[in-house]
N, C-alpha and C positions, 0 to 999 in steps of 0.2 A: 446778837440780833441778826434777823436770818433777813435777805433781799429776796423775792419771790426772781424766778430766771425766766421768762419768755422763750420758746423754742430756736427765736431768732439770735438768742443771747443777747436781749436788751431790756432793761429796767422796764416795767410796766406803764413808769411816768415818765418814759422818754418822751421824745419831740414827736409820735406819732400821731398821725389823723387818728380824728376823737370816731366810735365805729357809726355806722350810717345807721340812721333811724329805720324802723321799721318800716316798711313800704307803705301808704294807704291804704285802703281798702277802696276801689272803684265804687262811684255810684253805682246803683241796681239801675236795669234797662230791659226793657221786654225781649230784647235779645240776647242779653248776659242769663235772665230768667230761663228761656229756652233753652240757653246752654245748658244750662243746670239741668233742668228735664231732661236734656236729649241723652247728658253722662249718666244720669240714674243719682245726681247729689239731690239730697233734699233740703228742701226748700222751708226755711223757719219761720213764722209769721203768730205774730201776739198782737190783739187789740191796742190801741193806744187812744187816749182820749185828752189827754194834757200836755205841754209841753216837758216836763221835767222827765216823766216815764219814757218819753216819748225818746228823748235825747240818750237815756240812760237804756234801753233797748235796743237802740241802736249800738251804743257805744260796745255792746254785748256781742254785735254780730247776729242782730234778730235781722233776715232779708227783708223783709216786710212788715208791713206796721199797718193794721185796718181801724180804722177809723169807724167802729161800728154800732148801729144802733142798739148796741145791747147795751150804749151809754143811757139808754133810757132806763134798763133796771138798775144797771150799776151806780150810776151816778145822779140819779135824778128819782130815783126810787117807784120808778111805776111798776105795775104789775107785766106788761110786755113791754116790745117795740113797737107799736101800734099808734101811740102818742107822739113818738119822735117826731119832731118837725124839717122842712127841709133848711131854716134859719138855726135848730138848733145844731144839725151837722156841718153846717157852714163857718159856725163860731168854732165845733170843736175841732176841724180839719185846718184852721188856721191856724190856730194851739199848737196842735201837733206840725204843724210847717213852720211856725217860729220856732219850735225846741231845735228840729233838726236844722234849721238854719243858724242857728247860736254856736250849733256845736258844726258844723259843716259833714253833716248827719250823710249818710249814703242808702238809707233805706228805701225800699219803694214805696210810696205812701197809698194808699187804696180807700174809700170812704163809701160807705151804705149813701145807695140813695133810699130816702124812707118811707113806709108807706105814704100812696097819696101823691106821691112825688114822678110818678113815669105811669102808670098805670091807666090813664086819661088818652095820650096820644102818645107818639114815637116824637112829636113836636114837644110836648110837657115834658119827656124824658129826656130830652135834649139840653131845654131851656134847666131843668136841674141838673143834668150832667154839669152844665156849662158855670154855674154855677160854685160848684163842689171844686171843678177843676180851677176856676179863680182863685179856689179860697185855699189852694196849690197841692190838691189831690194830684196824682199821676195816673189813677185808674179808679174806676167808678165801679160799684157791685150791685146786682139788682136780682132778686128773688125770683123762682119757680122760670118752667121749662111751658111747653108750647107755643101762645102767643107771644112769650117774651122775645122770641126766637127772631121775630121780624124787628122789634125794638133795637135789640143787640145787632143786629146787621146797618140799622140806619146809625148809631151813634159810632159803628165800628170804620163806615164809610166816610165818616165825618171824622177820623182821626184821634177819638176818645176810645182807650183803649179798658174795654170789658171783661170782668169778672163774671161770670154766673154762678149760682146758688141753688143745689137740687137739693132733694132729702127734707128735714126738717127744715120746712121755712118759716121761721118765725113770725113774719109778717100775716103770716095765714093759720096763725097758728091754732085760731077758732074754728075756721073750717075743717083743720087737719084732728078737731076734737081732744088737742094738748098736745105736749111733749111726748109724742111718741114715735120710735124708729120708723123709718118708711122701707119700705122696698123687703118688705120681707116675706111674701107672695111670689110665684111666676111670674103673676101679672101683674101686680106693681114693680117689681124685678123689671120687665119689658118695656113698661111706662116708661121707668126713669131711664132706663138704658139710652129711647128713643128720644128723648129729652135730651140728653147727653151727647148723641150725637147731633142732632138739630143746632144745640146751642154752637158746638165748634163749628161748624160748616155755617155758622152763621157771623163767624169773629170774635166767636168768645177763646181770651188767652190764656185763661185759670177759670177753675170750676172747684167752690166750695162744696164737698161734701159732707153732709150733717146728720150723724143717724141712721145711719145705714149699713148696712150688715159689710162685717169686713172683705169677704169673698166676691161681693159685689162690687163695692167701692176699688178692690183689686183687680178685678177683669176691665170694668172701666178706665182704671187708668191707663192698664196696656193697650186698649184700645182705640185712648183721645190722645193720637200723639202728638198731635199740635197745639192739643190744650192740657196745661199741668193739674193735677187736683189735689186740691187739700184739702186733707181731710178735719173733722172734727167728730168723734165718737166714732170713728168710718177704719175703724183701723190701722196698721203699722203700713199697708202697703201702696197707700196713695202716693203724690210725688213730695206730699208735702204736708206740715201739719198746724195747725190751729190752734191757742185756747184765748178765753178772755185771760187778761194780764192777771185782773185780781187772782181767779180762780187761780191758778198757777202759784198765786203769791199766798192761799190759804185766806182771802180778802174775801168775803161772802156775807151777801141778810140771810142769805137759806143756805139750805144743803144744796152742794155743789153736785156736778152730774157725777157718777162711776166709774167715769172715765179718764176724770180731774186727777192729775198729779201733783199733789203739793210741794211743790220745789223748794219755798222755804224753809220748810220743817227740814231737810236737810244741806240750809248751806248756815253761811255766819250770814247775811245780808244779803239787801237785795241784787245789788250785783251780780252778787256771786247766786244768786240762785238764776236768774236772768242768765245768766253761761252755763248753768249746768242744763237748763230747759234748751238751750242752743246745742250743748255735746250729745244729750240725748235725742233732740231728733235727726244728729244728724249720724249719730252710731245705732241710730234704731233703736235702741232700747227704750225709748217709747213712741209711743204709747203701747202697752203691754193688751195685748189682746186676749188675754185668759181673764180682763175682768170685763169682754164684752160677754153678754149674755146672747147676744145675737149673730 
């Protein structure tokens, strides 16, 4: 019978210290977020709507966890996010802040404010900011570019730190005439450009981009260097990238967009497909840009 030797020439079950655990992982901070934009790391971010996903996304190494009204088709089965109420994001932002508190979670948590809910005054936006951030949001997200621009400035002076949301905004997604890419014109091109910049200079820390031609969403991001973007259908070269959890997980009532990567289908579990949607975006290889049509 053979004794395994240590380099040191000592049994492997000698009186040695047992070796150190793995170090933590630091909670996420709009400064550690920064860091990450300023190196060029990308930044991983999945829907979360309950505490189980929630904790188990985290445990994966997802930086961010949005809380987002698309729990109105996902989960509540309506046809938009149009329905969502600001009580029903408040129940589910809690959810998701119990899991990561169970698990002493490090993700950054971010929650829709929903239609209805800021659109009235910069005063309305507030009292729902304030809200969302009780119910232990870290950062609040609020759709389209313009007059949002003075909204994001009051809730950003007031120490609530803001998402914005160009491109496909759901919220409006009647007026935008359905699911369809923006910015695919000069002058929509320009529009959102000047959106884009309005929003940072006005305190926005991240900007979802939704829909939007890759080449565009790519110039933008080199050029918001104080605000990170993530993208969603927007390309490989944002700072960061997006999908709802199910889509990801092959979870859908409908066909999923073209740009969904079903991670399931190739791991054993969900886990393990939850890390492999974390190695890909953070090696690039996705989102694969040859199945944008745009």
């Amino acid at each position: 019978m053979s004794i395994a030797i240590t380099p040191e020439g000592t049994r492997p079950d000698a009186t040695l210290p047992p070796p150190s655990p793995p170090s933590p992982r630091k909670p996420l901070s709009l400064p550690r977020l920064a860091d990450m934009h300023a190196r060029g790391e990308k930044i991983t971010m999945l829907t979360a709507y309950d505490a189980t996903f929630a904790a188990m996304a985290d445990a994966a190494g997802v930086e961010c966890l949005l809380v987002g009204d698309s729990l109105g088709m996902v989960c509540q089965g309506l046809h938009s996010t149009v329905g969502v109420t600001l009580d029903t994001m408040r129940y589910h932002t809690e959810c998701v802040a119990r899991g990561l508190h169970r698990v002493q979670g490090t993700a950054w948590l971010i929650a829709d404010l929903p239609f209805g809910s800021y659109q009235e005054s910069r005063e309305q936006a507030l009292r729902s900011a304030t809200v969302l951030m009780q119910a232990g949001a870290h950062m609040v997200k609020l759709e389209g570019g313009g007059w949002t621009a003075e909204t994001i400035r009051f809730l950003a002076e007031r120490g609530i730190p803001v998402c914005a949301h160009l491109g496909l905004t759901p919220q409006t997604v009647h007026a935008l005439g359905g699911y369809r890419v923006q910015g695919r014109s000069e002058e929509a091109a320009a529009q959102l450009r000047l959106h884009a910049l309005e929003l940072q200079d006005a305190g926005a820390a991240m900007l979802v981009l939704e829909m939007v031609p890759a080449a565009l969403a790519g110039a933008l991001t080199l050029e918001l260097s104080r605000c990170a973007t993530i993208g969603i259908g927007a390309g490989k070269a944002t700072a960061g990238q997006v999908l709802v959890l199910h889509d990801m997980l092959g979870i859908h009532l409908g066909k999923p967009p073209k740009f969904v990567r079903n991670f399931m289908a190739e791991s054993g579990g969900i886990a393990q497909a939850l890390q492999a949607y974390v190695r890909a975006v953070k090696d690039r290889s996705f989102p694969d840009d040859r199945l944008h049509a745009w």
